[in-house]
SEVO-534735 format. One record per atom (N, C-alpha, C): residue in one letter; atom name; x, y, z. Coordinates in steps of 0.2 Angstrom, whole numbers, plus 5000, padded with zeros to 4 digits. Layout:
N
PT A CA X Y Z
...
***
This chain:
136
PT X N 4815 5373 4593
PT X CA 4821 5370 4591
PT X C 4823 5365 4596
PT X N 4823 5358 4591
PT X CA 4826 5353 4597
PT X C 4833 5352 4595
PT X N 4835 5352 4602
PT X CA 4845 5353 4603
PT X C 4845 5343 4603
PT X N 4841 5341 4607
PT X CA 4844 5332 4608
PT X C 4843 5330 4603
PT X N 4849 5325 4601
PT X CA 4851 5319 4599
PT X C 4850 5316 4599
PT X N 4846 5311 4596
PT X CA 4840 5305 4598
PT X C 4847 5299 4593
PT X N 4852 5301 4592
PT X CA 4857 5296 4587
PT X C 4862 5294 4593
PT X N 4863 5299 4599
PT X CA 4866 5297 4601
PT X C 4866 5294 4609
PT X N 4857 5291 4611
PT X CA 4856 5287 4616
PT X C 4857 5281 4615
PT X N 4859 5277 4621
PT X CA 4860 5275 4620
PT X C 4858 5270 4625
PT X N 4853 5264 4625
PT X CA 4851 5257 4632
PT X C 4853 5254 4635
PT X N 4854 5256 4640
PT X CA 4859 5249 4646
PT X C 4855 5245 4647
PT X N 4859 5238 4645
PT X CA 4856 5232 4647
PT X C 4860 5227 4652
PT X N 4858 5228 4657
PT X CA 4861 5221 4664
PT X C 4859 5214 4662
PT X N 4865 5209 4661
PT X CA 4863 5203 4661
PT X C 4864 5202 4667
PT X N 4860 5198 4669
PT X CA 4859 5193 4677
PT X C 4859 5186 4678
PT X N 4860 5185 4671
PT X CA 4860 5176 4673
PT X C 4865 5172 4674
PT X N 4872 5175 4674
PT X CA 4875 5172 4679
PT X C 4875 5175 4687
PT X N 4873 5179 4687
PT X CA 4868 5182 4695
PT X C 4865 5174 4698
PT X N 4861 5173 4695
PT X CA 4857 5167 4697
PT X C 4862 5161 4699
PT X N 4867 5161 4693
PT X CA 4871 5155 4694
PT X C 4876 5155 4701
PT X N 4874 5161 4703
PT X CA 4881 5161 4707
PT X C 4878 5160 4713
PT X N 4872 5163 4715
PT X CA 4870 5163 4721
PT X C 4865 5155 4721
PT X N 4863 5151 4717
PT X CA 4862 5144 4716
PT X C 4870 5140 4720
PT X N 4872 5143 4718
PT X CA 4878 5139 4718
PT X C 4882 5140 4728
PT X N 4882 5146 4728
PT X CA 4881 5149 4737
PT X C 4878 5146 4740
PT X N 4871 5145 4738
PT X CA 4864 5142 4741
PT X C 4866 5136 4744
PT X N 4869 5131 4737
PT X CA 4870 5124 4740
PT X C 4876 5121 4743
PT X N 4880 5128 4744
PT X CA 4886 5127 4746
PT X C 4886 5127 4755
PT X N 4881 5131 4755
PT X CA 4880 5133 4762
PT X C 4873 5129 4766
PT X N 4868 5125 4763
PT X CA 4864 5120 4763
PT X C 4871 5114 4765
PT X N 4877 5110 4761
PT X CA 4883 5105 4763
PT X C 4884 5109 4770
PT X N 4885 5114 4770
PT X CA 4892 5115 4776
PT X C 4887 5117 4784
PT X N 4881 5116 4783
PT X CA 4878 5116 4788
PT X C 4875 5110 4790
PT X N 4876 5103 4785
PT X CA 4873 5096 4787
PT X C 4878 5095 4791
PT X N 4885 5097 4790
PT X CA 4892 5095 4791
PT X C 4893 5097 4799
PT X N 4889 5100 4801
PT X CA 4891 5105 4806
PT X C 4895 5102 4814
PT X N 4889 5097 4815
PT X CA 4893 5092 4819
PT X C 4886 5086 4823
PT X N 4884 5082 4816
PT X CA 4879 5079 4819
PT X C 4877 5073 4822
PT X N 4885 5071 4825
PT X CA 4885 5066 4832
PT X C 4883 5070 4839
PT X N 4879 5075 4839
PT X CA 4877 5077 4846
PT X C 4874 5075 4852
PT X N 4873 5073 4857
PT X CA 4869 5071 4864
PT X C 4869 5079 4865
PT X N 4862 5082 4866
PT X CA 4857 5086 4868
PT X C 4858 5085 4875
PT X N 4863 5089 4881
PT X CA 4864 5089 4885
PT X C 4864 5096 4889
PT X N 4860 5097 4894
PT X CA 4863 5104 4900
PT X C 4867 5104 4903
PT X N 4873 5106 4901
PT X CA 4878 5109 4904
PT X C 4881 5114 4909
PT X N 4884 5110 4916
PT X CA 4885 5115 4919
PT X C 4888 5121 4918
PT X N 4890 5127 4922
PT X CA 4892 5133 4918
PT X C 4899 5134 4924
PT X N 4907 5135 4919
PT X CA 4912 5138 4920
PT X C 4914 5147 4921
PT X N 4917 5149 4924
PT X CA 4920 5154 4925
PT X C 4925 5156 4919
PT X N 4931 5151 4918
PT X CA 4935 5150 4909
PT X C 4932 5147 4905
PT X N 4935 5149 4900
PT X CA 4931 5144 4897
PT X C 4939 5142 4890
PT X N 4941 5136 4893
PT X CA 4948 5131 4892
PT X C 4944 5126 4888
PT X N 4948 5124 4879
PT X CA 4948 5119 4878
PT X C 4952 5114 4875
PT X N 4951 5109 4876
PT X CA 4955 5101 4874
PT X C 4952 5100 4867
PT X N 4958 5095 4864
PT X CA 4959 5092 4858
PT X C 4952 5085 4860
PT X N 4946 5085 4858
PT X CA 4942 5082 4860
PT X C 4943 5073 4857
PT X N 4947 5070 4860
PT X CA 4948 5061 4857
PT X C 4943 5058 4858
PT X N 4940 5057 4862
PT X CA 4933 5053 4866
PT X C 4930 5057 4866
PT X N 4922 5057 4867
PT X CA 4918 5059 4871
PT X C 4913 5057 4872
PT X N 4914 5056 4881
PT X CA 4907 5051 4885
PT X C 4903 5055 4887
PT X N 4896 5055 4886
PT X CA 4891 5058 4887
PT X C 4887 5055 4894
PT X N 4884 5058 4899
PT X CA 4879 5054 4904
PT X C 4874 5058 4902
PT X N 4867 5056 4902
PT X CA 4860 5058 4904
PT X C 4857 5060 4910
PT X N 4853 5063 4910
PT X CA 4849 5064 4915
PT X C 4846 5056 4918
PT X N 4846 5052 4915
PT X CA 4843 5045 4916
PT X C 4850 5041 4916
PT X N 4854 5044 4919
PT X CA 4863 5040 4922
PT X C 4864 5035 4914
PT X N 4863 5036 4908
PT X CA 4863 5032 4904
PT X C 4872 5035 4902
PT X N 4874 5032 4899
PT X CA 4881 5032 4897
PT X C 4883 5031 4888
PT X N 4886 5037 4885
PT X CA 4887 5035 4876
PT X C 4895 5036 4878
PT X N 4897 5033 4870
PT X CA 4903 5034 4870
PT X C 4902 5037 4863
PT X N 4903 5045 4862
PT X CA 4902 5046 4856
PT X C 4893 5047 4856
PT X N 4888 5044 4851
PT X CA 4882 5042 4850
PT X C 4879 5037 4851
PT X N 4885 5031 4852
PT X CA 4882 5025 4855
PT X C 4882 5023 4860
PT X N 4876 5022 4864
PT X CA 4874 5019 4871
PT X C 4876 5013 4873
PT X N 4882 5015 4880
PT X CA 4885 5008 4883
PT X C 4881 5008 4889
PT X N 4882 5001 4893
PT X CA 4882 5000 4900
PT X C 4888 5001 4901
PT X N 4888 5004 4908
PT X CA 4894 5006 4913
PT X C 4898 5002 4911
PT X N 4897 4993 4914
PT X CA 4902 4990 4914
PT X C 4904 4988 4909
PT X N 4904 4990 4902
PT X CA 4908 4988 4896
PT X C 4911 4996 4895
PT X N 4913 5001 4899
PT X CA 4913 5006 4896
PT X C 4920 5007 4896
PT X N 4924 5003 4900
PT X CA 4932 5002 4898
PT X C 4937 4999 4893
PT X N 4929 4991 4892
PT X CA 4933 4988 4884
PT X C 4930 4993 4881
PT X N 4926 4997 4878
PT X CA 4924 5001 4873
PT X C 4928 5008 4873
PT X N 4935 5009 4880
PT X CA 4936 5017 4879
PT X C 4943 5012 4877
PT X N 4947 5008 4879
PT X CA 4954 5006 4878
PT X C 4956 5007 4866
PT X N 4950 5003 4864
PT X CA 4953 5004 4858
PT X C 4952 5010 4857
PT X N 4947 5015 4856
PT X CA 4945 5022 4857
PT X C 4952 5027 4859
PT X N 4955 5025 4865
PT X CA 4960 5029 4866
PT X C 4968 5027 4862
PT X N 4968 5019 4861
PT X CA 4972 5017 4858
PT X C 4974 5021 4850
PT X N 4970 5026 4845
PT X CA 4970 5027 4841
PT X C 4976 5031 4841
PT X N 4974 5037 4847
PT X CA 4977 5042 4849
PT X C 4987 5040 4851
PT X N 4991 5042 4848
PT X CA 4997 5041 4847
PT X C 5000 5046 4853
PT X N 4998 5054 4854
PT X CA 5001 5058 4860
PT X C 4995 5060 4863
PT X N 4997 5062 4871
PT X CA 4989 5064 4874
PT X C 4984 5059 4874
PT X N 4981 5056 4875
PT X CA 4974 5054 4873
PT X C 4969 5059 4880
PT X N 4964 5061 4875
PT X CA 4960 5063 4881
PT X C 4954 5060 4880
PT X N 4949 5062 4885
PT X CA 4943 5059 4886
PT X C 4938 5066 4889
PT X N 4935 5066 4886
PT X CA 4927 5072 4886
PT X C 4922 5070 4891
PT X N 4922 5073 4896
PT X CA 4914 5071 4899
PT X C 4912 5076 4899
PT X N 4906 5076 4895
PT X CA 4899 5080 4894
PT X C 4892 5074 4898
PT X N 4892 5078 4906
PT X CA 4887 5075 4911
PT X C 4881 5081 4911
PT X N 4876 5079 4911
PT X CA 4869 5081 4911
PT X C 4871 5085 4920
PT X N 4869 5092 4921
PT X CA 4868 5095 4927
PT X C 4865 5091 4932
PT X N 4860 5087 4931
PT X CA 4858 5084 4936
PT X C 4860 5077 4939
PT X N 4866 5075 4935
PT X CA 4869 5069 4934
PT X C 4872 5068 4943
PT X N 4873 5064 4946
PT X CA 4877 5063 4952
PT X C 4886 5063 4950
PT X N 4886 5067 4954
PT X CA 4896 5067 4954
PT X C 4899 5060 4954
PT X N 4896 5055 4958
PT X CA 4900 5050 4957
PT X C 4899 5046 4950
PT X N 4897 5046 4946
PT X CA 4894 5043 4939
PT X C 4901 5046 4936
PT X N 4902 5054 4939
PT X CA 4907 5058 4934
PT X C 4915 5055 4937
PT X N 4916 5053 4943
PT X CA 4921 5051 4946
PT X C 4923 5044 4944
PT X N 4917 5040 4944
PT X CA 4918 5034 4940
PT X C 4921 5034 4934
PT X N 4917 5039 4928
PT X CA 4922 5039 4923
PT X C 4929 5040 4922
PT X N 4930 5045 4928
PT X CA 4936 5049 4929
PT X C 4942 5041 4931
PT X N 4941 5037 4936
PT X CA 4945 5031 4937
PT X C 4945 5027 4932
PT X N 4937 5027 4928
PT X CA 4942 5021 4922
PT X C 4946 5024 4916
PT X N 4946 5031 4917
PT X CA 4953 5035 4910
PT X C 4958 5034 4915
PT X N 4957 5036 4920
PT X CA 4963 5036 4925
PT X C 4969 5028 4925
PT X N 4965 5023 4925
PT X CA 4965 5017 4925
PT X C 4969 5014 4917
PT X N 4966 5017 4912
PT X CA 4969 5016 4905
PT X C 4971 5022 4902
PT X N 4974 5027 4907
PT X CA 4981 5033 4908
PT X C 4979 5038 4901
PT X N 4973 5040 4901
PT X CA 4969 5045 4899
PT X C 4969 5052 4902
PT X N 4969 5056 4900
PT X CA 4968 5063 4903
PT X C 4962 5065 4904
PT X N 4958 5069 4908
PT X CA 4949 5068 4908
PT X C 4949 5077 4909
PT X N 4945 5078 4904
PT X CA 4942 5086 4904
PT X C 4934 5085 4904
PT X N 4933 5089 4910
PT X CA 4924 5091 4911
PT X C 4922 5095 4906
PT X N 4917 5094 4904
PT X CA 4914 5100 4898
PT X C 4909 5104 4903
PT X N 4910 5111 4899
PT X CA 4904 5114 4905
PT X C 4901 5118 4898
PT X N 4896 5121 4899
PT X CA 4892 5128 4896
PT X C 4895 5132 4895
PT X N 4897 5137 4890
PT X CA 4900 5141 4885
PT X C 4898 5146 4892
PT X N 4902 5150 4895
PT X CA 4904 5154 4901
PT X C 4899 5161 4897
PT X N 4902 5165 4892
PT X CA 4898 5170 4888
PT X C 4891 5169 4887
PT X N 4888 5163 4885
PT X CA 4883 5163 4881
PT X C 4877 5162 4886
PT X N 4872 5168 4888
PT X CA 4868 5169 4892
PT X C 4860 5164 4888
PT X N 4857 5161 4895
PT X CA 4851 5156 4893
PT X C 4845 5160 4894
***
């Protein structure tokens, strides 16, 4: 004697395509917001702080191992490095600061020099160091 009920089964069906659509959608969301990330960089070594303090970054001048000088991504000579930070700081309405990210092996005075021409055109000056946490 059969007791089941063959009237009363019943088939589950899973749609998944909007599954697909969503995760399409994720995919290309997260493909933008990593172009975005911050791709004016100078690939620099960074010396390493004990705090780790940050500034509203308005400038930033970068030095090289090969004493080269950017403002931003683009490569100045020294001596135009103060008509090129004066409109640069001019945008800035309170505070203006100015970011030096120098290569580890760079000489202190190159960093000093920068330091007098923000000084000079009444700039605040913050040294960027290596992230204090983040073991190499």
């Amino acid at each position: 004697m059969n007791l089941r009920d063959r009237r009363g089964k019943r088939q589950v069906e899973l749609h998944n395509s909007a599954l697909n659509d969503i995760l399409f959608i994720l995919l290309l969301f997260f493909l933008i917001v990593s172009t975005l990330a911050n791709p004016n960089v100078i690939k620099l070594t960074l010396p390493k702080a004990k705090s780790n303090t940050k500034a509203k970054q308005t400038v930033v001048v970068s030095i090289n191992d090969k004493r080269e000088f950017y403002i931003g991504t683009n490569k100045i000579p020294f001596e135009s490095l103060k008509q090129m930070l004066v409109p640069a700081i001019a945008r800035e309405n309170v505070d203006p600061t100015i970011v030096i990210n120098a290569e580890r092996s760079v000489p202190v005075e190159d960093i000093v020099k920068v330091m007098e021409v923000a000084r000079e055109i009444g700039a605040k000056v913050v040294l960027a160091t290596a992230n204090p946490n983040r073991k190499e």
